[in-house]
RONUBA-639735 format. One record per residue: y, z, x of N, C-alpha, C, O in turn. Coordinates in steps of 0.02 Angstrom, whole numbers, padded with zeros to 5 digits, always signed. Example, Ala and Ser with C-alpha at 12.3 -4.5 7.8 and 13.67 -1.06 7.14 Angstrom:
! RONUBA-639735
-00284+00390+00660-00225+00390+00615-00165+00390+00660-00166+00423+00712/-00112+00354+00642-00053+00357+00684+00002+00394+00645+00057+00402+00670/
! end
This chain:
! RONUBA-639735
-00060+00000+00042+00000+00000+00000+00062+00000+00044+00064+00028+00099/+00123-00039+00013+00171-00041+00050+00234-00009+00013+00251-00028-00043/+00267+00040+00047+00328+00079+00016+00389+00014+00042+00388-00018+00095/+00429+00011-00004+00500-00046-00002+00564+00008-00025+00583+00012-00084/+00586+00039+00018+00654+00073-00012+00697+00037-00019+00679-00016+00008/+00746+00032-00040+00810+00003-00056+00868+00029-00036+00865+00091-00035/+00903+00014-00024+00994+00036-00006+01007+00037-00095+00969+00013-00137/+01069+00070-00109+01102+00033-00159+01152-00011-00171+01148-00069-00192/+01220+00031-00150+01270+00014-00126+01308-00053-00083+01355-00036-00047/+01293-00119-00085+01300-00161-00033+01255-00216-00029+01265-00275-00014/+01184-00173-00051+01118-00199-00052+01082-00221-00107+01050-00274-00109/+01086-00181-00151+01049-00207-00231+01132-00221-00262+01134-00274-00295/+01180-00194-00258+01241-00196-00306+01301-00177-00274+01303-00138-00226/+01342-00201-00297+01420-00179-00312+01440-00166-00371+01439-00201-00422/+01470-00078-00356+01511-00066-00427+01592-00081-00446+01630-00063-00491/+01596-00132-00373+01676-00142-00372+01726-00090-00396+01764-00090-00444/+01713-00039-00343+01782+00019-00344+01763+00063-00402+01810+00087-00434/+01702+00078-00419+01709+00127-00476+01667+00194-00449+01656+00235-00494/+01646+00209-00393+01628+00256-00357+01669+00274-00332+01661+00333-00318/+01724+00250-00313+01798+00253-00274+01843+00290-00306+01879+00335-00284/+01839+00260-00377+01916+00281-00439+01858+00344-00472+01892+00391-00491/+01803+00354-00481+01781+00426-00479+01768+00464-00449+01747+00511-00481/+01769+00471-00395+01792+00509-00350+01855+00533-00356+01874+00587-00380/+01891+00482-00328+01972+00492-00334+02004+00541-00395+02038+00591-00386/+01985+00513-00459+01991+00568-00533+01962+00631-00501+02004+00675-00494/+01902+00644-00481+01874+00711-00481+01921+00751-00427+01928+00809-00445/+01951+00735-00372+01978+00758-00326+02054+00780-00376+02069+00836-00396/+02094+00713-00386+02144+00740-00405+02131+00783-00482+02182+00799-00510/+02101+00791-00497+02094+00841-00560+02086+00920-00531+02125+00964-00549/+02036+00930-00487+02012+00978-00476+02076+01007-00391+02088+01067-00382/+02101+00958-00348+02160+00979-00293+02217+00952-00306+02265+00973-00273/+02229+00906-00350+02294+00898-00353+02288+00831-00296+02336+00827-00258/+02239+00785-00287+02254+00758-00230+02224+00681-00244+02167+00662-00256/+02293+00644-00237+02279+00567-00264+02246+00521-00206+02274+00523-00151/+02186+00477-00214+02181+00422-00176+02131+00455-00112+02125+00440-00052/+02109+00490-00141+02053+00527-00086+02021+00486-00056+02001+00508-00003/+02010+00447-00065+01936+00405-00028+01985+00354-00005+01962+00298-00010/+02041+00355+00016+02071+00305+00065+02064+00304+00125+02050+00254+00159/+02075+00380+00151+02063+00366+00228+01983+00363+00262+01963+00373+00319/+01956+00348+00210+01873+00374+00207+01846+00282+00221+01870+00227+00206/+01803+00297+00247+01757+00232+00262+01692+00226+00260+01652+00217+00306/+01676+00238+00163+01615+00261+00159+01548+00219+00172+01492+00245+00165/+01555+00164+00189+01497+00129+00185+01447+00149+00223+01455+00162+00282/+01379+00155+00189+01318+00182+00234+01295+00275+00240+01244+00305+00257/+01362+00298+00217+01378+00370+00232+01363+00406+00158+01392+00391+00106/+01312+00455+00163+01295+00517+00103+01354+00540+00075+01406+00552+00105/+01342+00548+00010+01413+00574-00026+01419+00656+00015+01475+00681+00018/+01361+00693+00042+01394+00760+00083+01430+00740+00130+01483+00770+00136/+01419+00696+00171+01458+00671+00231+01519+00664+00204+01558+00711+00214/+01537+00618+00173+01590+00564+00115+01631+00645+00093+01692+00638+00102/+01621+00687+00079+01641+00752+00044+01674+00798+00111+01730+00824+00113/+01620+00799+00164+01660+00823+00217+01717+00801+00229+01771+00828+00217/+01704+00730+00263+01775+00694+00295+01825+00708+00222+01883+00729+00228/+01807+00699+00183+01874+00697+00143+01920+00790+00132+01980+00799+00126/+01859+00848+00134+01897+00904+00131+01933+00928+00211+01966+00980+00216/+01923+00884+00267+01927+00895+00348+02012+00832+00333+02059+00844+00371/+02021+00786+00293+02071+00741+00297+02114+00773+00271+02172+00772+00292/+02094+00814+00213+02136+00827+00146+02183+00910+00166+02241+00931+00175/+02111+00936+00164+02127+00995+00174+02096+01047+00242+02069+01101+00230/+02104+01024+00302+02080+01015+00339+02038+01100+00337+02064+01153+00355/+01980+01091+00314+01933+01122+00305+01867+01103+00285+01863+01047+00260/+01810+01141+00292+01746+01116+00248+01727+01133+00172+01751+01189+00163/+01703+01117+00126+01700+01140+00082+01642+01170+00071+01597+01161+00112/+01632+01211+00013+01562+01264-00009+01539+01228-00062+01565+01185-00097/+01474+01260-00062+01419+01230-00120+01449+01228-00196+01420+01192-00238/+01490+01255-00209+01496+01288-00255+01560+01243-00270+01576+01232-00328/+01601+01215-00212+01664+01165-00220+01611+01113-00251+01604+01105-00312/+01573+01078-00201+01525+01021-00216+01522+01030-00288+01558+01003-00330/+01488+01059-00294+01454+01080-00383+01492+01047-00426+01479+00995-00455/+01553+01088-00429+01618+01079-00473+01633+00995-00465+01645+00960-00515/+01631+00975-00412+01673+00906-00404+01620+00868-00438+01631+00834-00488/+01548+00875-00406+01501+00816-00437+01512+00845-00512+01522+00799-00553/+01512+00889-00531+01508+00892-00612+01556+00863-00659+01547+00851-00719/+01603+00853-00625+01669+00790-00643+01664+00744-00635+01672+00704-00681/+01640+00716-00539+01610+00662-00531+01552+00593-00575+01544+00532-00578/+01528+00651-00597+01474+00579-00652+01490+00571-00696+01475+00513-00709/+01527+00604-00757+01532+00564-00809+01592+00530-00805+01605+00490-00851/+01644+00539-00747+01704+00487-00727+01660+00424-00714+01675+00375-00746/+01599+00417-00665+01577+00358-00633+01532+00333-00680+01506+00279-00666/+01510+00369-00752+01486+00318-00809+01548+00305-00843+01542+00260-00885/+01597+00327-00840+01654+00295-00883+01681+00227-00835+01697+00174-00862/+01683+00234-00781+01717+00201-00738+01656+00103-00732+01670+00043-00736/+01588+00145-00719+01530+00088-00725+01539+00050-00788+01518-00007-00789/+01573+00081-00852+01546+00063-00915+01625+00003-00941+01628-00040-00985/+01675+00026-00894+01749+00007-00899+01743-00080-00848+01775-00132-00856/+01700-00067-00811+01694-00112-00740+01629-00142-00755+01578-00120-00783/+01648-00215-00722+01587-00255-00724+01544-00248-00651+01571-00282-00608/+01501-00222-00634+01451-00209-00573+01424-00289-00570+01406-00325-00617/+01427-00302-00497+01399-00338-00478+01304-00330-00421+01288-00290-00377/+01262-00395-00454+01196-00371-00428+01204-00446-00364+01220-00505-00368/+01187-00411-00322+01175-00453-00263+01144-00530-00252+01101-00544-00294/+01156-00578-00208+01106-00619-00225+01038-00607-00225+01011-00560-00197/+01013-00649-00257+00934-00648-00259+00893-00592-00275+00831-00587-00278/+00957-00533-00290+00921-00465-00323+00868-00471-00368+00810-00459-00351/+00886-00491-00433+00831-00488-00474+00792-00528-00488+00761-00519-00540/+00775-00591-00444+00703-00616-00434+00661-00570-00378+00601-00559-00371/+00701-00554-00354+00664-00519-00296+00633-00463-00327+00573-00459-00311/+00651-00415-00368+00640-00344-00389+00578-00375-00439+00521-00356-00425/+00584-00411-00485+00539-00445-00516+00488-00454-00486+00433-00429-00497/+00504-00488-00446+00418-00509-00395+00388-00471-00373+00327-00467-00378/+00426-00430-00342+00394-00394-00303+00372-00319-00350+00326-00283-00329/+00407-00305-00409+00371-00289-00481+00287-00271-00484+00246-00224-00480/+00292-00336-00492+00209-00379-00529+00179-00352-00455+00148-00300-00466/+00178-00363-00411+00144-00343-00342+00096-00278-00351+00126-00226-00362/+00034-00275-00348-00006-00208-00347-00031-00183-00281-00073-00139-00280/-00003-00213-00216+00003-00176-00159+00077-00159-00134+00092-00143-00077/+00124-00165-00192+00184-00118-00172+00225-00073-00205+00230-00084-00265/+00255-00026-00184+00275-00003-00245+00371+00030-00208+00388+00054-00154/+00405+00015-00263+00476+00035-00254+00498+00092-00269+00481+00128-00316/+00558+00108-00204+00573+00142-00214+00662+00121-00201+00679+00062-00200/+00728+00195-00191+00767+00176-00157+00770+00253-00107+00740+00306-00115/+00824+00231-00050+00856+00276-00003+00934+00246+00005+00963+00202+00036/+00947+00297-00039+01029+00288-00040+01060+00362-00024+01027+00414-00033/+01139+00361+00004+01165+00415+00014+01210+00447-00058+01232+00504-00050/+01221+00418-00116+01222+00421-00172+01186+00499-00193+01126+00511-00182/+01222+00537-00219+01192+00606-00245+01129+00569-00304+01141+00513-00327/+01069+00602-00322+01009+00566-00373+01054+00545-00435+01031+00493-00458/+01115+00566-00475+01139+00557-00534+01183+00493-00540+01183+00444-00577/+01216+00514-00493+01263+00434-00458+01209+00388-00468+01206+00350-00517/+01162+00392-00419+01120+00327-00411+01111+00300-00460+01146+00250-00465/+01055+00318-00536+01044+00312-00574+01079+00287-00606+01057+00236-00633/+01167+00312-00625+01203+00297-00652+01219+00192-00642+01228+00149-00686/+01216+00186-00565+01265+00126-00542+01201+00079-00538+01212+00021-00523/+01103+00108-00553+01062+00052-00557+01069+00020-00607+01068-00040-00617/+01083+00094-00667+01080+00065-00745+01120+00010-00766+01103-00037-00802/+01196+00027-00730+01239-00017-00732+01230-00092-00710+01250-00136-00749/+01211-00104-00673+01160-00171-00656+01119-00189-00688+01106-00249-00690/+01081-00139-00726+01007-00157-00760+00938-00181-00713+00891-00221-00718/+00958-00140-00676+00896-00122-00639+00876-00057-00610+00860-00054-00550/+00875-00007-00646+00867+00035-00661+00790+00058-00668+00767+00110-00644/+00746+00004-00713+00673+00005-00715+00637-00022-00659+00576-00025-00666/+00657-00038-00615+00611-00046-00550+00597+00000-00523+00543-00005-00493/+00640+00078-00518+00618+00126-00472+00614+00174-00503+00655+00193-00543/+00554+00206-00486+00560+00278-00529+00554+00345-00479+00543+00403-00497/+00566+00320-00411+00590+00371-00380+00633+00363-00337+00654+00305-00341/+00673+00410-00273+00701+00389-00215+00717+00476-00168+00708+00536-00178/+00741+00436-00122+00785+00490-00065+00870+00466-00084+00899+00412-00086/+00892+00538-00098+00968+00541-00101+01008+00602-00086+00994+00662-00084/+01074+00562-00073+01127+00596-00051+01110+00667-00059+01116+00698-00006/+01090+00705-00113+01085+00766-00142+01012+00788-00113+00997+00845-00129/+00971+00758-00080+00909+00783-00036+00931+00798+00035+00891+00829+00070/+00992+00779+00063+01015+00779+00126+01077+00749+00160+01095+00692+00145/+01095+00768+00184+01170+00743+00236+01162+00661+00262+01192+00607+00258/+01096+00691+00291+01056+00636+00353+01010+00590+00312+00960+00604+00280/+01048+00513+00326+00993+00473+00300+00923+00469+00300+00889+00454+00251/+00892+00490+00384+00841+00496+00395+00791+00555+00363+00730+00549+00355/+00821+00600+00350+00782+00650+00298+00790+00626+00221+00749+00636+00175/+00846+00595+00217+00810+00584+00132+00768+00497+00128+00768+00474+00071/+00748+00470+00163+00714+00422+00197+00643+00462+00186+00596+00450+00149/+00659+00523+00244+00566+00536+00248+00544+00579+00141+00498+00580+00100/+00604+00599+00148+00591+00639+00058+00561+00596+00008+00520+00611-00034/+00592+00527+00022+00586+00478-00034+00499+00442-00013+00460+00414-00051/+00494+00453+00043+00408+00430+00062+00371+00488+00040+00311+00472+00040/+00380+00552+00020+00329+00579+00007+00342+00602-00062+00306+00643-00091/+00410+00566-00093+00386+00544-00169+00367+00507-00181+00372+00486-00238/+00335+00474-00135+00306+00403-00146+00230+00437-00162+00203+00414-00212/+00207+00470-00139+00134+00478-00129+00113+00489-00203+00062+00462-00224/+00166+00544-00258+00147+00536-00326+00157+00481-00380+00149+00478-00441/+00187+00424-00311+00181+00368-00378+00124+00321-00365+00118+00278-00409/+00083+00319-00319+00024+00309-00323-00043+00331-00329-00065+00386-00314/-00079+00277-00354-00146+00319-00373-00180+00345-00314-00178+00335-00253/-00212+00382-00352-00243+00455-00320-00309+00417-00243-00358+00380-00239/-00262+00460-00196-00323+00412-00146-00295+00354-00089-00321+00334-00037/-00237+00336-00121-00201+00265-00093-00164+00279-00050-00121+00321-00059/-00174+00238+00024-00112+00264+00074-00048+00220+00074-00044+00162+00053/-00010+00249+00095+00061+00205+00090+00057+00186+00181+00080+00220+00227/+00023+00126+00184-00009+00111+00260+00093+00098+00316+00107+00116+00374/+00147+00054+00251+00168+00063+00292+00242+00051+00264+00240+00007+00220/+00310+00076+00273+00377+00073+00243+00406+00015+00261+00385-00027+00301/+00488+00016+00210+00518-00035+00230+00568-00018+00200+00574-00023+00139/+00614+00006+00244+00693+00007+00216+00752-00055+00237+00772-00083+00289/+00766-00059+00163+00811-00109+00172+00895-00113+00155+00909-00129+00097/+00936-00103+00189+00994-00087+00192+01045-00160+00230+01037-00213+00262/+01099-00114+00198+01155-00172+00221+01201-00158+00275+01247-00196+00291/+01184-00069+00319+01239-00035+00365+01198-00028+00410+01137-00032+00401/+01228-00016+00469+01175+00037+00534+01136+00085+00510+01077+00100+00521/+01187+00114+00468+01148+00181+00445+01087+00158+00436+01054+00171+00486/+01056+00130+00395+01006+00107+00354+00953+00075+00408+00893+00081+00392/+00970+00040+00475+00946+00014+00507+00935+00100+00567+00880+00125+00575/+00975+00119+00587+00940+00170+00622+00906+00253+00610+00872+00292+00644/+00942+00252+00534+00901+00291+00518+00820+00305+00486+00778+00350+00484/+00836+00213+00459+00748+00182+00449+00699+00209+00515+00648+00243+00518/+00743+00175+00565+00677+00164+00612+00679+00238+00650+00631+00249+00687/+00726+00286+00645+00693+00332+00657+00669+00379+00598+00672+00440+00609/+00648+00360+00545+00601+00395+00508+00546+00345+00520+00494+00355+00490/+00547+00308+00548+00480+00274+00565+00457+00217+00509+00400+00208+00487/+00513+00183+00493+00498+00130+00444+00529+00065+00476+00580+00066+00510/+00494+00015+00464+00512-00069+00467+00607-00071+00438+00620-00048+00382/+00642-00090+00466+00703-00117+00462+00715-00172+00442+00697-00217+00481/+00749-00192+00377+00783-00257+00346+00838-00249+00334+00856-00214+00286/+00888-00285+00380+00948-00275+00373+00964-00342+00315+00922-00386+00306/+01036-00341+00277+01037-00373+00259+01116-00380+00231+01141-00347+00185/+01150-00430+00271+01227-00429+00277+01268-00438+00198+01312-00480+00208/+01271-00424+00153+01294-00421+00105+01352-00373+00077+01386-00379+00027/+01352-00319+00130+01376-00256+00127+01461-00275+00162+01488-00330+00158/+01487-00220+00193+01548-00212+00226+01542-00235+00304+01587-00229+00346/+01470-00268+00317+01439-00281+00388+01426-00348+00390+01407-00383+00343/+01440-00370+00459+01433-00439+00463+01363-00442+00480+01331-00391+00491/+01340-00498+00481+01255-00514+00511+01255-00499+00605+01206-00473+00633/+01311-00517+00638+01337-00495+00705+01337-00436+00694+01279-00418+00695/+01377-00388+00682+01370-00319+00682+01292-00280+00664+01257-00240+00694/+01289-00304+00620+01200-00264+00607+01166-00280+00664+01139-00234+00695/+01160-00356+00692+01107-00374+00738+01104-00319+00821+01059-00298+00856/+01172-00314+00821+01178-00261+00862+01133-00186+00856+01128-00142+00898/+01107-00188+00796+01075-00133+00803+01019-00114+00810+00997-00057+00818/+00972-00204+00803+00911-00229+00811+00871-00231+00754+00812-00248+00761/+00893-00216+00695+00837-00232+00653+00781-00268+00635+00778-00329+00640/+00740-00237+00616+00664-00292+00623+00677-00371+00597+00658-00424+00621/+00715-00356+00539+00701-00404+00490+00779-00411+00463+00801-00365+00429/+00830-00481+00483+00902-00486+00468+00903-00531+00432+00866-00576+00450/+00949-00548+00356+00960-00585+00311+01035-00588+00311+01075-00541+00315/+01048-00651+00307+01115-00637+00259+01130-00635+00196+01190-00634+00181/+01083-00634+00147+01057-00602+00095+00995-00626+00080+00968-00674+00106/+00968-00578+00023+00906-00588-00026+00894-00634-00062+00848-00626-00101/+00934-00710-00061+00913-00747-00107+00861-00802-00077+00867-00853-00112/+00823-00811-00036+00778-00845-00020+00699-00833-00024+00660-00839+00023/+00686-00816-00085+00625-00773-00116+00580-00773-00071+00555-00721-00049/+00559-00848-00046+00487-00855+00008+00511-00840+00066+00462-00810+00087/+00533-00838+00090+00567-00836+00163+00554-00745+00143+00504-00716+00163/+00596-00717+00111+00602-00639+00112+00522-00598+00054+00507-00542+00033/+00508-00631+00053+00418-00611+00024+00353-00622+00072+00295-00607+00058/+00387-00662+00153+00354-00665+00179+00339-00605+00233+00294-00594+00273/+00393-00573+00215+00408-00527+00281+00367-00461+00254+00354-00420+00298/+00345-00444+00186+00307-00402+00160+00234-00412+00145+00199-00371+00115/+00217-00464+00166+00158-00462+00165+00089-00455+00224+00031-00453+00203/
! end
C-alpha cells in the first residue's frame, strides 16, 4: 500500500486571500490590530509558526495556549464566511488526479498541511474535495512539518485494512517545507511549482519528483506506481 499526502494550500487549492482576511478579522477583533498577516510570509509555514511571527511582529512577544484558543475560535467561522464569500480555486489537474487515484486499491489519501485540522477541512470543502481524505497531519498536531507528516502516517494505519502495510509515502507539496520536511520524515518528495515557488527554487532542494503542475495525469500516475 502506498500513503499520498497532500499539501493544501498552493497544492490541491487556492482560497485567494480568505485565510489571510480571517485571520486578519480574528486579530483585529480580539488586539485591535489591522492587516496582521502582512509582514508574514506564510507559505509552507504551520498556522503555530504563522501565530508566532505574527505575536513577535505585533506585539513583540509569544503568545499562550489559551491566546491561540481564543483566536482560532474566531478564526473558523470568519474563514467559512470568508470561503463561502470567495471563489477558491482547485489547481490544475487536481481533480482528475484525486479521482484516479480514488478508484486505486493500492493507495490511499491522505493530507499534511500546516493548516490547524478545522481550517483544513473548511478550505477542502470549499473546493469540493473534501471526500477524498478522511484523514491528515495538521497545523494543530505540531509546529514542525515533519511531525505532523509522521502523525498523519500513523493515521494512516486505521484507514487500512487490518494487516496491510503502508510499504511506502509520498508527500506532495508546493514549498521546501514540504520537500524537506517529507524527506526527513522519510517519505518520497513531489514537488510541485504551483505555489509561491518557482520550479528553480524547489529544485534547489532536490526533490524526488518536480512538476510544474498536476495536470499531466500519465506522466504524474507514473511516478506512483
Amino acid at each position: 500500500m502506498k500513503l499520498l499526502l497532500f499539501d493544501i494550500d498552493g497544492t490541491l487549492l487556492l482560497t485567494n486571500g480568505a485565510g489571510t482576511r480571517a485571520a486578519n478579522r480574528a486579530f483585529e477583533n480580539i488586539y485591535g490590530i489591522s492587516e496582521a498577516m502582512t509582514k508574514i510570509d506564510a507559505a509552507g509555514k504551520t498556522d503555530p509558526i504563522i501565530l508566532k511571527e505574527i505575536f513577535k511582529n505585533e506585539l513583540n512577544r509569544d503568545y499562550s495556549h489559551e491566546e491561540a484558543k481564543e483566536l482560532y475560535k474566531l478564526y473558523i467561522p470568519f474563514l467559512e464566511e470568508e470561503t463561502s464569500a470567495s471563489e477558491t480555486t482547485v489547481m490544475p489537474g487536481i481533480p482528475r488526479l484525486l479521482e484516479n487515484l480514488s478508484r486505486r486499491e493500492d493507495i490511499v489519501l491522505g493530507v499534511a498541511t500546516g493548516n490547524i485540522e478545522q481550517g483544513a477541512w473548511i478550505k477542502l470543502k470549499s473546493a469540493g474535495l473534501d471526500h477524498h481524505f478522511k484523514f491528515g497531519g495538521f497545523g494543530s498536531d505540531s509546529h514542525l512539518r515533519e511531525h505532523l507528516i509522521i502523525k498523519a502516517k500513523e493515521r494512516a494505519i486505521d484507514h487500512v485494512d487490518n494487516g496491510t502495510d503502508i510499504q511506502k509515502t509520498f508527500v506532495i507539496g508546493d514549498t521546501p517545507y514540504d520537500i524537506n520536511h517529507g524527506r526527513a520524515a522519510g517519505a518520497v518528495t513531489v514537488g510541485v511549482a504551483t505555489g509561491s515557488y518557482s520550479r528553480a527554487e524547489l529544485e534547489e532542494h532536490s526533490p524526488d519528483h518536480l512538476f510544474d503542475d498536476l495536470n499531466n495525469l500519465e506522466i504524474v500516475l507514473g511516478i506512483f506506481e
